[in-house]
DRENFISE-637894 format. One line per field, with one value per residue (C-alpha): residue number from 1; residue in three letters; z negated, y negated, x. Coordinates in Angstrom, 2 decimals. Layout:
BEGIN
pati = c(NUM ...)
sedren = c(ALA ...)
zz = c(Z ...)
yy = c(Y ...)
xx = c(X ...)
***
This chain:
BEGIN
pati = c(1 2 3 4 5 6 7 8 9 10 11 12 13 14 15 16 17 18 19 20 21 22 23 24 25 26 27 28 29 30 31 32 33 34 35 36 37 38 39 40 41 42 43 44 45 46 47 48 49 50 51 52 53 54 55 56 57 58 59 60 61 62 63 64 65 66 67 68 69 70 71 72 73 74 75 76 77 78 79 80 81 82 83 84 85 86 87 88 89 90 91 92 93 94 95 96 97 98 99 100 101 102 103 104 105 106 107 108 109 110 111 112 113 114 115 116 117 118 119 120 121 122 123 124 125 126 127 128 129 130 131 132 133 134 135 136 137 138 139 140 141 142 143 144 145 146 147 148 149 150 151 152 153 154 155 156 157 158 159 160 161 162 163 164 165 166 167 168 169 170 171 172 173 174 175 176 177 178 179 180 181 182 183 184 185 186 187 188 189 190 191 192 193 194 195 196 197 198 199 200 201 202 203 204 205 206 207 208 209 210 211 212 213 214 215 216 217 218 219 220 221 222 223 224 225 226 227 228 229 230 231 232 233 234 235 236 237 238 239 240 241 242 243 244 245 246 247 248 249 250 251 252 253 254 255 256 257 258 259 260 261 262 263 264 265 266 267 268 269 270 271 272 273 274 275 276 277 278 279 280 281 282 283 284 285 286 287 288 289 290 291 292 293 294 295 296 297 298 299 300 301 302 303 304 305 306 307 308 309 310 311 312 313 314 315 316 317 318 319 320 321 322 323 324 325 326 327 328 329 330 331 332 333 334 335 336 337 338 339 340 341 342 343 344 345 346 347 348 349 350 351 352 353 354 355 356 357 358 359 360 361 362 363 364 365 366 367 368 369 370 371 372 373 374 375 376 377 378 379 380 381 382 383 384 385 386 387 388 389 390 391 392 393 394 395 396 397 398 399 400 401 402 403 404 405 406 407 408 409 410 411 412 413 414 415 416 417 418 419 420 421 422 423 424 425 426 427 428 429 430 431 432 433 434 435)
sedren = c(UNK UNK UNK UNK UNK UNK UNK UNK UNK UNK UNK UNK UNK UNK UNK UNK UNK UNK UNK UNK UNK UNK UNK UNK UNK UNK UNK UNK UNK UNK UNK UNK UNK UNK UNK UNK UNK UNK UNK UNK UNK UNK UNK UNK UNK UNK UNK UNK UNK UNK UNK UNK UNK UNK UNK UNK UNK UNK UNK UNK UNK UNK UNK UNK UNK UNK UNK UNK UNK UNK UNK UNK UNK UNK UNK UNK UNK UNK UNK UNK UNK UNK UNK UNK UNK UNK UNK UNK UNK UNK UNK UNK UNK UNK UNK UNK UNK UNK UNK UNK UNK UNK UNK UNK UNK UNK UNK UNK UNK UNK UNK UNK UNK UNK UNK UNK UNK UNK UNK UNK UNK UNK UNK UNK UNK UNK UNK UNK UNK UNK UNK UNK UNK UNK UNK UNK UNK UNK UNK UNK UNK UNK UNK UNK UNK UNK UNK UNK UNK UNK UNK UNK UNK UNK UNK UNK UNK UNK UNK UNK UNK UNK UNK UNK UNK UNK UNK UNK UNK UNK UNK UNK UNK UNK UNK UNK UNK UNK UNK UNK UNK UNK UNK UNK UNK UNK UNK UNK UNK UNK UNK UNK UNK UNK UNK UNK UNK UNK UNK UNK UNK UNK UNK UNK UNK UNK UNK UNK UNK UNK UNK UNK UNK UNK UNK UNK UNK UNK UNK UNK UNK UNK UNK UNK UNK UNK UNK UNK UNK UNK UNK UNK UNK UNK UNK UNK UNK UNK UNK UNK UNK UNK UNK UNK UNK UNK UNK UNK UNK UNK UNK UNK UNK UNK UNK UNK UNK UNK UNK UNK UNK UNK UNK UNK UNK UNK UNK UNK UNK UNK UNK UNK UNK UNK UNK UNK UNK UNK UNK UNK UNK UNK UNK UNK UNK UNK UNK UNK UNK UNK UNK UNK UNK UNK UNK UNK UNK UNK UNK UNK UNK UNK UNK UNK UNK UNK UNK UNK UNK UNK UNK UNK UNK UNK UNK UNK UNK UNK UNK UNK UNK UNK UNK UNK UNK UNK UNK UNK UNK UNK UNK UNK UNK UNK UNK UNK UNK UNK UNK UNK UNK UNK UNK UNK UNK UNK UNK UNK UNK UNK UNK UNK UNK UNK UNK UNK UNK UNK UNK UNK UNK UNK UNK UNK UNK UNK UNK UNK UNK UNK UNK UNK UNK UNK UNK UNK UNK UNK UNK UNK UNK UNK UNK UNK UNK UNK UNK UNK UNK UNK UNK UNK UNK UNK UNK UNK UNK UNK UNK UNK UNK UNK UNK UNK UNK UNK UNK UNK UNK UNK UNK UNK UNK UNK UNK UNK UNK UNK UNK UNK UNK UNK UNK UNK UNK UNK UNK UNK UNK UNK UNK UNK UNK UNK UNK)
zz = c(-38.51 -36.81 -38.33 -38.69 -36.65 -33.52 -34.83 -34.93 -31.73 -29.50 -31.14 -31.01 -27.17 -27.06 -28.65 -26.16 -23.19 -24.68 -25.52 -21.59 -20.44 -22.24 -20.71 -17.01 -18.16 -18.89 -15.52 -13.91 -15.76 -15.37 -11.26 -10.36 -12.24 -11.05 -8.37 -4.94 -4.66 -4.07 -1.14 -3.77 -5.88 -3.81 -3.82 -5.72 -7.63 -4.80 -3.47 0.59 2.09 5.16 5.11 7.68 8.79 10.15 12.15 15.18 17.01 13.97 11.70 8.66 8.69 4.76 3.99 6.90 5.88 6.72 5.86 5.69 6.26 6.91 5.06 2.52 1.76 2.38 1.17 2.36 1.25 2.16 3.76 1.26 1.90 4.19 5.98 4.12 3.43 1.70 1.12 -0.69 0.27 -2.09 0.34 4.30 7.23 9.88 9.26 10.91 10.18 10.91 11.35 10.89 13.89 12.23 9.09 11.99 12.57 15.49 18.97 17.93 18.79 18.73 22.37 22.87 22.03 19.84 16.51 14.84 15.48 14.33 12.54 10.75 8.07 8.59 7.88 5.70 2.61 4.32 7.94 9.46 11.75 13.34 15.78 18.37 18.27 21.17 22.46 23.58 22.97 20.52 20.86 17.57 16.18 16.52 12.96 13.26 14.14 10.95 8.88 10.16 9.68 6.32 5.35 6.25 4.26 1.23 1.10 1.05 -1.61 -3.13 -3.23 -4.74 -7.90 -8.01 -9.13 -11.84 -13.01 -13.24 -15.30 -17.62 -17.54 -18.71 -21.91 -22.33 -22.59 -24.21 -26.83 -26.95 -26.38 -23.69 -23.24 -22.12 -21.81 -19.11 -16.53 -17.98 -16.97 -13.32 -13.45 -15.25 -12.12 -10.11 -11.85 -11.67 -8.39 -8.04 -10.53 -8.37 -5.12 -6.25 -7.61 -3.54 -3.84 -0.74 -0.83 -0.72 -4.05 -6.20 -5.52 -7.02 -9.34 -10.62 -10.92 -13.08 -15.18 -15.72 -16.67 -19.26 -20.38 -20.90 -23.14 -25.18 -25.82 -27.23 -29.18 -30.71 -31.08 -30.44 -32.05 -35.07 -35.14 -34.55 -37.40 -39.87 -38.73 -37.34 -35.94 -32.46 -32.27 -34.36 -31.32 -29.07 -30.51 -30.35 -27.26 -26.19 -28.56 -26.90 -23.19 -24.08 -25.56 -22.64 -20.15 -21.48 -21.65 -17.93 -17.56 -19.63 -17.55 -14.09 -14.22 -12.89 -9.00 -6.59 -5.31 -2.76 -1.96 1.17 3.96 2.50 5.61 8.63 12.01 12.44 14.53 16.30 15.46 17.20 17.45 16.02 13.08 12.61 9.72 9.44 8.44 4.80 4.71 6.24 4.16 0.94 1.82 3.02 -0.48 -2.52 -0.63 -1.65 -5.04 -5.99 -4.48 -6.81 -9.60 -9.10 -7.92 -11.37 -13.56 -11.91 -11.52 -14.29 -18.18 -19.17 -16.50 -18.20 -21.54 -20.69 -19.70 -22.53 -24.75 -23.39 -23.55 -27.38 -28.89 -32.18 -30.33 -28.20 -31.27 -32.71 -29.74 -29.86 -27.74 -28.55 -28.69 -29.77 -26.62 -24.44 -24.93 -24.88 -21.44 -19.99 -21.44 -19.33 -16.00 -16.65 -17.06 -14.09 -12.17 -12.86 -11.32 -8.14 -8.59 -9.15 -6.32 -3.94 -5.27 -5.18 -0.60 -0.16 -2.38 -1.16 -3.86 -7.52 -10.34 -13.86 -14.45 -11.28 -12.97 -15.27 -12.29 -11.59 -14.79 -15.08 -11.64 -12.71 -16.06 -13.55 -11.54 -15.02 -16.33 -13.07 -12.09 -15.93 -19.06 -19.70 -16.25 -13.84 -10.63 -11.91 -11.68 -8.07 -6.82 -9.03 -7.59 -3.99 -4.58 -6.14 -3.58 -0.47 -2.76 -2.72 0.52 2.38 0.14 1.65 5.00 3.06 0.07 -0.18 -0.99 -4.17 -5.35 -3.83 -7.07 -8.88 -5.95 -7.16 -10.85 -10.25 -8.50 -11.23 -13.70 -10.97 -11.69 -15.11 -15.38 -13.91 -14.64 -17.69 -18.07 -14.70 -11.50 -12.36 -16.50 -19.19 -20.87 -24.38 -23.95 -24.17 -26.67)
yy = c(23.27 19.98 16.72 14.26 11.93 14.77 15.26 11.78 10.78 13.03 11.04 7.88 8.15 9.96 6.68 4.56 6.22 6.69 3.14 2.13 4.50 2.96 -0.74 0.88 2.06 -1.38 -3.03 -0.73 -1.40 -5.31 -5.03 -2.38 -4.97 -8.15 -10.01 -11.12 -14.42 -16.91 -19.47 -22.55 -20.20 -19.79 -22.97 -24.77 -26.72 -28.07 -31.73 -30.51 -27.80 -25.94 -25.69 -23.85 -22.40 -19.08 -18.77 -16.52 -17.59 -19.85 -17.09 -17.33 -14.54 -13.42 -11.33 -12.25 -12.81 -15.95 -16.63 -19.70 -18.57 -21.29 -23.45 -20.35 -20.43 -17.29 -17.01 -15.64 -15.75 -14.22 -16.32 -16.72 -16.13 -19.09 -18.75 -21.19 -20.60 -23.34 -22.79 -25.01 -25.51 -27.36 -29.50 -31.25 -30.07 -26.96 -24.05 -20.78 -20.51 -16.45 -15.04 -11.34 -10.32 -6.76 -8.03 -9.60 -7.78 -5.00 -6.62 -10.04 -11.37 -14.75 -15.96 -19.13 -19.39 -17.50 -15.73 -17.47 -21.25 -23.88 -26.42 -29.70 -31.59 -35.04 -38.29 -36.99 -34.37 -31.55 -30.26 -28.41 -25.37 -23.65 -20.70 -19.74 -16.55 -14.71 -10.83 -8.87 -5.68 -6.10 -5.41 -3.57 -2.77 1.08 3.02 4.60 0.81 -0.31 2.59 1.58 -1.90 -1.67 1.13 -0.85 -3.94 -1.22 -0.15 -3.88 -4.64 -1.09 -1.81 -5.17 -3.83 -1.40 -3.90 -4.93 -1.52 0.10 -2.71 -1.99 1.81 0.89 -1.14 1.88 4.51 2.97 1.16 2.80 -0.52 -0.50 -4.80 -6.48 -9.51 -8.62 -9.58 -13.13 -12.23 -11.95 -15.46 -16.47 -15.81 -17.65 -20.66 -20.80 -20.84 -23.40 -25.85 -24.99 -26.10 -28.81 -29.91 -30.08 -27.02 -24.95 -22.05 -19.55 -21.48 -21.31 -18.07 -16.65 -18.77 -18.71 -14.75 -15.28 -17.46 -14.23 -12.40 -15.09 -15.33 -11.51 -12.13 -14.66 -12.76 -9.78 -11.86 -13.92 -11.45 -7.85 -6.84 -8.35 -6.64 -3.33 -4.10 -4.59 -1.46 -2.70 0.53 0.76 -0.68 -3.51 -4.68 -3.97 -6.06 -8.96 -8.51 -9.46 -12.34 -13.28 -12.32 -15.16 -17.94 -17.83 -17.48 -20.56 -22.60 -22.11 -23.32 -26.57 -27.42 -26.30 -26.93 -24.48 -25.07 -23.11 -23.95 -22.94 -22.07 -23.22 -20.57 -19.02 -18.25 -18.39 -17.08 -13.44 -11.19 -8.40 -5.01 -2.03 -1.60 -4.29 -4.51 -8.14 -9.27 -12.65 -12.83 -13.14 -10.51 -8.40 -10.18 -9.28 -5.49 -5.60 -7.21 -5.24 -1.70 -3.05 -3.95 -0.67 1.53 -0.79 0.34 3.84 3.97 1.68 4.56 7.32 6.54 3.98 4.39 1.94 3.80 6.95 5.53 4.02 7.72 9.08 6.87 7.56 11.06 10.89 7.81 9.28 11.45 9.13 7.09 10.00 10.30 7.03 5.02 1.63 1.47 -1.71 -3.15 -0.79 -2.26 -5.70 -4.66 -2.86 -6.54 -8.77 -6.05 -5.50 -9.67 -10.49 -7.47 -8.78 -12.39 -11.19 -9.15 -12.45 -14.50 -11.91 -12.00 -15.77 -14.96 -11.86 -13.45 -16.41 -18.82 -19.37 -19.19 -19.87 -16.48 -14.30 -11.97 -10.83 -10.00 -7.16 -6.09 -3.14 -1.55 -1.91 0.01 2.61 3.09 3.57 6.14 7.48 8.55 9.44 7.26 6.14 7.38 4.47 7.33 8.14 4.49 4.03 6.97 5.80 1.88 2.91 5.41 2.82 -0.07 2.44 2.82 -0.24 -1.83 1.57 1.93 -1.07 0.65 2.23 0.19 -3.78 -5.69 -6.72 -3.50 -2.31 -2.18 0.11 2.98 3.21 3.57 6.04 8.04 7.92 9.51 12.07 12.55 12.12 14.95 17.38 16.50 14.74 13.51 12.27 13.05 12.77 12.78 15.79 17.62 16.76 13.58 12.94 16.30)
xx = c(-6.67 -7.51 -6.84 -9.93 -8.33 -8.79 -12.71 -13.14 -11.61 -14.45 -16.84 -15.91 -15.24 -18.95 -20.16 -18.50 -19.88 -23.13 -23.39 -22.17 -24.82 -27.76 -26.40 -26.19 -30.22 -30.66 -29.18 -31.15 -34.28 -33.47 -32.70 -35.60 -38.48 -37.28 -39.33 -37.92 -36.52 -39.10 -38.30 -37.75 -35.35 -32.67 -29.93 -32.27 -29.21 -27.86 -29.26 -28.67 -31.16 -32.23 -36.23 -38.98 -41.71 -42.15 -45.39 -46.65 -49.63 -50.39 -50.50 -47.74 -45.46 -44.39 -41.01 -39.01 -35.22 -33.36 -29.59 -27.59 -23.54 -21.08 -18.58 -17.65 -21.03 -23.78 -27.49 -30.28 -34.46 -37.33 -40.53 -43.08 -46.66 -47.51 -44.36 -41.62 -38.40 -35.66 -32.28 -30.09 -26.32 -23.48 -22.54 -23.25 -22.06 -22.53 -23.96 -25.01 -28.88 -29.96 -33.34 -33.34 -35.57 -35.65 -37.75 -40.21 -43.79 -43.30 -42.90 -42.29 -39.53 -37.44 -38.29 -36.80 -33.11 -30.84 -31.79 -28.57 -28.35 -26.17 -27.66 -26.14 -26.97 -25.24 -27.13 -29.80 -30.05 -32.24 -32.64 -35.59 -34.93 -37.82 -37.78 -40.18 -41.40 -42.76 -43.80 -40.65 -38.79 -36.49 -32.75 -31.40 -27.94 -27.43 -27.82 -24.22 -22.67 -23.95 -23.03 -19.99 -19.40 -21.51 -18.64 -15.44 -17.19 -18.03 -14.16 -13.21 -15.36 -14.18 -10.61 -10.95 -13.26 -10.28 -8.03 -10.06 -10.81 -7.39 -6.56 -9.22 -9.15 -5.33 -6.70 -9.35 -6.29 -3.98 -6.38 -9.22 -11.24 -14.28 -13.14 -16.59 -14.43 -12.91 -15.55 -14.09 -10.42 -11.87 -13.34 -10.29 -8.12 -10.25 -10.62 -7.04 -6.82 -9.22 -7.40 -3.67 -6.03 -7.32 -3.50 -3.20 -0.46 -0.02 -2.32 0.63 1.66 -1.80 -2.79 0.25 0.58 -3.06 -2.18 0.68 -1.26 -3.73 -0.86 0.23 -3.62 -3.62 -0.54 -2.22 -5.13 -3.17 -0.78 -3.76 -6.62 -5.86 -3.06 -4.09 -6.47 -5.20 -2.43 -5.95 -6.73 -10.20 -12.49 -13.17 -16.45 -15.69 -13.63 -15.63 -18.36 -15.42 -14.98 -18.68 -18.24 -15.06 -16.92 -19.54 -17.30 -15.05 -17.97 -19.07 -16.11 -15.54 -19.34 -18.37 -15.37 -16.29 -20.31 -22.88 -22.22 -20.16 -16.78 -14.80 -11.42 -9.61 -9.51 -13.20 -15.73 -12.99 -13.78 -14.37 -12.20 -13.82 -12.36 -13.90 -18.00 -19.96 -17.48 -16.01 -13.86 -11.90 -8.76 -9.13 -10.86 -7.79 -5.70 -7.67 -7.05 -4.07 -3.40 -5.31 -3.34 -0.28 -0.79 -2.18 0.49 2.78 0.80 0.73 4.36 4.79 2.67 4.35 8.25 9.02 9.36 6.95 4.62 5.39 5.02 1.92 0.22 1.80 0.06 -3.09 -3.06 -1.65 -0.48 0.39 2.91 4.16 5.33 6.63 8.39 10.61 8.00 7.21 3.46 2.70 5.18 3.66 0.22 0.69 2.46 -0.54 -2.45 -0.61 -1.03 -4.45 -5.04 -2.89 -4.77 -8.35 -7.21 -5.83 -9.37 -11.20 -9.32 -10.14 -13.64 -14.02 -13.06 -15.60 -18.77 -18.03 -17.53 -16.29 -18.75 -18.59 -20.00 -18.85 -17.00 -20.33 -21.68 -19.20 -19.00 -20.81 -19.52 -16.37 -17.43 -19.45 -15.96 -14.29 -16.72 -17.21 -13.41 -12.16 -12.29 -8.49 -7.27 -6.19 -6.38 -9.51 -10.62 -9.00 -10.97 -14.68 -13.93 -13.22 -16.59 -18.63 -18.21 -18.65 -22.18 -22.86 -22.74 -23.84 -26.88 -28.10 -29.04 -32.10 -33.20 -33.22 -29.77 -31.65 -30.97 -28.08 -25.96 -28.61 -27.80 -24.34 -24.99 -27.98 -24.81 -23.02 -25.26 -25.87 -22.09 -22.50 -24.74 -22.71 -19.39 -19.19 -15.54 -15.81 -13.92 -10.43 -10.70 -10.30 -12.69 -10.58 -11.08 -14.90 -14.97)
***
C-alpha cells in the first residue's frame, strides 16, 4: 500500500512542471509579440552614441542591421523607416561600427570602403558614420561556415548555462524547490567580481575570489532562509513563492548599489584568434570553456566517486531513505547550497565575458533557459541538466540562422515542449519521478 507521502510527491512535482510550463508559454507569448527595437531604443541610457543614415540613391533604406562591438561592449539596431539608426555606448573611445550588407536590398552593396569601420568618439558625445552604398555582387559567408561558427559559439554559451543549471537541478533533487532566485545567484557572482576589480586586485585574484564569495552567499541563504523553513515544515510551493520574493528583493538591491548601466570587466572584448573557417574566438572566450570543461568534470567526478556525491544522489532519489540510512540530510543540503551558489557565479562571471557586460538584472535574463535545460534533461538529475544546457544553448545560437536573434531564445523552448510531449520526464530523468 503506498504511503501519501509517495501519492503526494507525483503531484507536487506535476505542479512544478506544470507551473514552469505555463511561464515558458508566457516568455514565449512575451518574445513572439514584442516589436523590433526602434533606432532611439537601443543604448538610449548612455550620454555617448553612434548615429546615421542609411540611404541609396536618396531613397531611405528601413530594416538594415547595424552593430556597435568594441570596448566589451556589443549592440546592434535596425534602420528605421527613413533610414536612422543610433546606438548608445557607456563610454568614449574606439569602436567597430558593422553594417550587415546581407539585411541590404538585393544588389546593393557597400561600395566605398569596408562594411566594418572604426570609428571614435573623442572630443565630443556622438559620432556620425555613414556608408556609401553602391551596385555590386555581394560577397556572402557560406551557410555551412556559419552553421559552424554559430555552433562552436552555441556550445560556449551551452556549457556556461550548464554551470548554472547543475547547480540548480542539485537544489531541485535534493529539496524539492524549483529556486527562481537563482537567476540572482548568477548576477551575484558577477557583481563580485566587479567589486574585487574595482579593489584594483589582479584579475587571477577577483575572479576566484568573487566565486568563493558565491559559495559563502549560498551558505547564508540556507542558514538564514531555507532551512528554517524546511524545519517549519513549509510546503513546497510556499517556498517557491519565497523564492520569487527573494528573486526580486535581491534583483533590486544590486540595481540600488550598482545603478542601471553596464560595466565591464577587464579582459572583456579582446582580439579574436582565428581558429579554422570563418570561426574566431578571443581568448576569453577559450578560456571560459576551457573553464567551464573543467569545472564540470569536477562535478561529475565529485557526484560519482565521493560520499557527499553519493549522498547527494541518494537524496534525490529518496531522502526519507537516505536518512534512514545514516545520511545526514540536512548537511548534505546546505552542501549542495554552497556548490550550487558558488556554481551560478563562476556561471555569472563567465556570463558577464560572453554578453558582454554586467547588469543588475543579467542573470533574469537566463533564467528560464536554465529552467528549460533543467526540465529538458530530467528534473533533479545534474547529467540530465549537462546534457538539456549543452542542448539548449546549441538551440539558441544555431536557431538564429533562420529566424531573427530577437527570437532566438523562443526556438529552444518550443524544442523543449517538442520534448516534453514525447518524453515527459525528460532525456535523462525517471518516469517515478514526475508520476
Amino acid at each position: 500500500m503506498s504511503s501519501p507521502h509517495s501519492v503526494q510527491a507525483p503531484r507536487r512535482a506535476r505542479s512544478i512542471l506544470l507551473f514552469i510550463a505555463l511561464l515558458f508559454g508566457a516568455l514565449i507569448l512575451q518574445t513572439a509579440t514584442a516589436a523590433p527595437a526602434q533606432a532611439d531604443e537601443v543604448g538610449e541610457e548612455y550620454d555617448f552614441y553612434f548615429a546615421g543614415n542609411v540611404k541609396y540613391e536618396s531613397k531611405a533604406l528601413e530594416d538594415v542591421t547595424i552593430t556597435v562591438d568594441g570596448n566589451g561592449y556589443n549592440a546592434e539596431v535596425e534602420t528605421d523607416a527613413e533610414g536612422k539608426w543610433k546606438i548608445g555606448v557607456p563610454e568614449k573611445g574606439t569602436y567597430t561600427v558593422t553594417l550587415d550588407e546581407e539585411t541590404l536590398p538585393e544588389g546593393v552593396i557597400v561600395a566605398e570602403g569596408s562594411a566594418s569601420v572604426e570609428s571614435e568618439i573623442a572630443l565630443t558625445n556622438s559620432k556620425i558614420v555613414n556608408y556609401f552604398l553602391g551596385e555590386g555582387v555581394r560577397v556572402t559567408t557560406s551557410f555551412f561556415d556559419q552553421l559552424v561558427e554559430r555552433t562552436v559559439n552555441g556550445l560556449n554559451f551551452g556549457l556556461l548555462l550548464a554551470l548554472a543549471a547543475i547547480g540548480a537541478s542539485l537544489v531541485f533533487g535534493t529539496t524539492g524547490l524549483s529556486n527562481f532566485a537563482h537567476g540572482e545567484m548568477v548576477t551575484f557572482g558577477a557583481v563580485m567580481a566587479l567589486v574585487f576589480t574595482n579593489l584594483q586586485l589582479p584579475i587571477w585574484v577577483a575572479l576566484p575570489a568573487a566565486v568563493v564569495m558565491s559559495g559563502v552567499f549560498g551558505y547564508v541563504l540556507d542558514t538564514g532562509l531555507w532551512r528554517p523553513l524546511r524545519k517549519k515544515g513549509v510546503g513546497i510551493v510556499q517556498v517557491m513563492i519565497v523564492s520569487i520574493g527573494l528573486s526580486l528583493l535581491v534583483r533590486y538591491v544590486f540595481l540600488y548599489f550598482i545603478g542601471g548601466g553596464t560595466f565591464q570587466l577587464p579582459g572583456a572584448g579582446g582580439a579574436q584568434i582565428a581558429l579554422f573557417g570563418s570561426v574566431t574566438l578571443s581568448v576569453t572566450d577559450i578560456v571560459s570553456m576551457a573553464t567551464s570543461i573543467i569545472v564540470l568534470l569536477g562535478v561529475a567526478w565529485w557526484l560519482v566517486n565521493t560520499r557527499t556525491g553519493k549522498a547527494t544522489r541518494a537524496i534525490s532519489d529518496n531522502p526519507s531513505l537516505a536518512a534512514a540510512s545514516g545520511i545526514d540530510v540536512d548537511k548534505v543540503i546546505r552542501i549542495v547550497w554552497i556548490l550550487a551558489a558558488a556554481l551560478a557565479g563562476l556561471a555569472g562571471i563567465l556570463w558577464a565575458y560572453f554578453r558582454p557586460g554586467i547588469k543588475w538584472d543579467m542573470g533574469t535574463q537566463i533564467l528560464l533557459l536554465v529552467f528549460g535545460a533543467i526540465v529538458l534533461g530530467g528534473l533533479g538529475t545534474a547529467f540530465g541538466a549537462l546534457l538539456g544546457a549543452i542542448i539548449v544553448g546549441l538551440l539558441v545560437e544555431v536557431s538564429t540562422l533562420w529566424i531573427p536573434s530577437d527570437i532566438k531564445y523562443v526556438g529552444a523552448l518550443v524544442v523543449l515542449i517538442a520534448v516534453l510531449l514525447v518524453k515527459p520526464q525528460g532525456l535523462l530523468g525517471r518516469k517515478e519521478r514526475i508520476g
